[in-house]
C-alpha positions, 0 to 999 in steps of 0.5 A: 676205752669204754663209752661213757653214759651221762644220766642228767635227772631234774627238779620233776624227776625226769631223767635224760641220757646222752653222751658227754659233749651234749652235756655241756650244751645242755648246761649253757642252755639251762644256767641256773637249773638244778640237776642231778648228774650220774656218770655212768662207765660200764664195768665189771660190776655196773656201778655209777662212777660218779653222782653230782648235783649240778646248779647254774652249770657248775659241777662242784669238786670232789671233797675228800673222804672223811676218816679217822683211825680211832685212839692211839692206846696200850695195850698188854702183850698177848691182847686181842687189839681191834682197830675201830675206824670210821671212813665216810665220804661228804657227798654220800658215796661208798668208800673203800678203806685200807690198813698199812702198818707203818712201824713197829713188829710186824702183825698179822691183821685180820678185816672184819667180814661185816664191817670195812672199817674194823681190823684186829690183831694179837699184840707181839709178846715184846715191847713194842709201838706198832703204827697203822696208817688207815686210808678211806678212798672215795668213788672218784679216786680221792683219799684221806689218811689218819694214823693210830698209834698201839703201844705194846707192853710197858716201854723199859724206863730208866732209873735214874738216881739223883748224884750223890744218893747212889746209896739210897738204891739197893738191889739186894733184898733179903727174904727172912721169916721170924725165927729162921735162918731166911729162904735164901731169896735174894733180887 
């Protein structure tokens, strides 16, 4: 297991390093004070595990991440559909976002290199509702989901006739010019 580095940083901007177990003596000492607390667990990118700000002792919970997966819309066969999600994290840290189609034909989706929160795909050329679950992770692990709903094509409604007026429907049309014996087109 790696060693676990405690940064505590006070109202002047004067920062202290030690372990884990002088910082709660420390906090019992100083109820009251505000700090900003770093836990710092070396790893393959160096990056802080987790930043709080810390008065009378109290470290609050983690929230949540926030995000929200855009509009459920329709969309043509064929169609360029790009999903525009928004993911943040309340306390200000970096999110990591995640796609999973959850229902529907299944689609190839591409990541935006530029943008963690942007995805796209090309719309089957069938009827079909394709849903995506979008999963914002925070640094410390906690996740938030929200779906969007693409609806490809229009759905196959029924027709339906009001008893008695059967008669009132007809599939067969003629074509016919003026003077002709008609184009022989019938639906």
């Amino acid at each position: 297991m790696a060693k676990v580095t405690v940064v505590v940083t006070d109202k002047s901007g004067k920062q202290t390093s030690f372990g884990t177990k002088t910082l709660t003596k420390l906090f019992k000492n100083n109820k009251g004070q505000v700090y900003k607390v770093q836990i710092q667990e070396p790893g393959q990118d160096g990056t802080d595990v987790g930043t709080y700000t810390v008065k009378g002792g109290v470290i609050p919970p983690n929230e949540n991440p926030v995000v929200e997966a855009g509009e459920n819309r329709t969309v043509n066969h064929g169609d360029l559909v790009v999903i525009d999600a928004s993911a943040r994290d309340p306390e200000g840290g970096t999110v990591e976002v995640t796609f999973i189609q959850e229902g529907g034909i299944p689609v190839v989706l591409e990541r935006d290199p530029n943008d963690i929160t942007i995805a796209s795909f090309l719309a089957p050329e069938e009827n079909t509702i394709i849903t995506f679950g979008v999963i914002a992770k925070d640094e410390q692990g906690a996740t938030s989901t929200d779906k969007v709903v693409i609806t490809v094509g229009v759905p196959d409604v029924p027709v339906e006739c009001p008893e008695g007026n059967e008669e009132l429907v007809s599939t067969d049309i003629s074509v016919s010019k003026p003077g002709t014996k008609g184009l022989g087109l019938s639906i």
